[in-house]
C-alpha positions in Angstrom: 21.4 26.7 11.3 20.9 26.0 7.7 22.2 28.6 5.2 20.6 31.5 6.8 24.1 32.5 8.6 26.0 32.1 5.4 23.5 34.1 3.8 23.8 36.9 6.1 27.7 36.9 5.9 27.1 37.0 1.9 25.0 39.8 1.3 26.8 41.8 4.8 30.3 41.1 2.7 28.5 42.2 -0.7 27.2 45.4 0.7 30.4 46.4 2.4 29.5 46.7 6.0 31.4 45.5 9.0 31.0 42.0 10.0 28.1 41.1 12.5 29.3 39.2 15.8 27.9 35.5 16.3 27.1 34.4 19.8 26.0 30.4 20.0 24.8 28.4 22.7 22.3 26.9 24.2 20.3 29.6 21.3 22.5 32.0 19.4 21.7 35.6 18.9 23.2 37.9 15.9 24.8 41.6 16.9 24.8 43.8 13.6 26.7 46.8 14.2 25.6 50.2 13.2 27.3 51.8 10.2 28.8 55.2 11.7 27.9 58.2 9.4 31.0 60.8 9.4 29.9 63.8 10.5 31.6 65.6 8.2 30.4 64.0 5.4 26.8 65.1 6.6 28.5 68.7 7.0 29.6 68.7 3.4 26.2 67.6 2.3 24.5 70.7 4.3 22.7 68.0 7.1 22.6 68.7 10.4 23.8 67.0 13.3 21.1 64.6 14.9 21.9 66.3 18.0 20.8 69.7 16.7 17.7 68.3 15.1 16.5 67.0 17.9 17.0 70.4 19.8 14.6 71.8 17.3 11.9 69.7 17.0 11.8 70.1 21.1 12.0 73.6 20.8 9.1 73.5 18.2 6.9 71.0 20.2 7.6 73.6 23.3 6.8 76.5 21.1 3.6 74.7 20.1 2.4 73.5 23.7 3.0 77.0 24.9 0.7 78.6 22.4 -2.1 75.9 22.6 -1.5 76.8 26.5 -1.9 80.4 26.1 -5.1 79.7 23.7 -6.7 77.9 26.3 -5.6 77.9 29.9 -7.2 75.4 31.3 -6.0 72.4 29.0 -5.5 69.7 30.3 -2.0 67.2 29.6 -4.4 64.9 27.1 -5.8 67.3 25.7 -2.1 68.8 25.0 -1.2 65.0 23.5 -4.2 65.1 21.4 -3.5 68.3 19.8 -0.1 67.9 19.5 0.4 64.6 18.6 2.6 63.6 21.7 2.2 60.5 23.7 1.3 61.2 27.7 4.6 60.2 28.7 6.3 63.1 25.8 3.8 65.7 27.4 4.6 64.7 30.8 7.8 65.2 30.1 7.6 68.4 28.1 5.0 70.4 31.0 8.2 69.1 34.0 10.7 70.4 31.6 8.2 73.6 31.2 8.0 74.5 34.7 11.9 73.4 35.6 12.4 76.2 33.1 10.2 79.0 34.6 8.0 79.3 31.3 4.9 78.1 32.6 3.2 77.5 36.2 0.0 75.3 37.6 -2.6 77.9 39.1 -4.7 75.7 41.2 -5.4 72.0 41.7 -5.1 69.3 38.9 -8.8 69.7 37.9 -10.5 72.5 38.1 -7.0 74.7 38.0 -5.2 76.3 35.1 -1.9 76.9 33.4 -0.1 80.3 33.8 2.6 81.3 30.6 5.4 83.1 32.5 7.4 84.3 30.3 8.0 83.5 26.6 11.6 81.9 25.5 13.4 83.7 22.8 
């Protein structure tokens, strides 16, 4: 336990953030809590919300898988990653999401099939 704790405290005290919770035992593990940004602050300074950042970069990726859909309708879900620049699993999720929202369809089997564009979102 040398000076490494007392070190932490230190420079934690010195940069004015809330004290981080010691748990000892048979080893002892360190919980630093998150500073908390006030929204408003962020408001003042003309940020947006996380939240609503979030929504549009999803609503750019969908814009963007339904056009390289549309461009070639038999792409397959790496194909779709590659392009993109999703993992599988952030495809996967973005085709269920897709069809949960009636903007695209499966025509046919998993190969050999193709995608249909249903409608386009506004």
């Amino acid at each position: 336990m040398g000076t490494g704790i007392s070190k932490i405290r230190r420079l934690i005290s010195e940069a004015g953030l809330k004290a981080p919770e010691f748990e000892f035992g048979t080893f002892f593990m360190i919980t630093f809590p998150r500073p908390v940004v006030i929204s408003s602050m962020a408001e003042e300074r003309g940020l947006k919300s996380s939240e609503k950042n979030r929504e549009e970069v999803r609503e750019k990726t969908r814009e963007k898988n339904l056009r390289l859909i549309r461009e070639n309708p038999e792409i397959t879900a790496s194909e779709l990653a590659e392009k993109s620049g999703l993992a599988s699993k952030g495809i996967e999720w973005n085709i269920a999401k897709m069809k949960k929202d009636r903007l695209i369809k499966r025509i046919g089997p998993d190969k050999g099939g193709h995608w249909e564009v249903l409608k386009q979102k506004k």
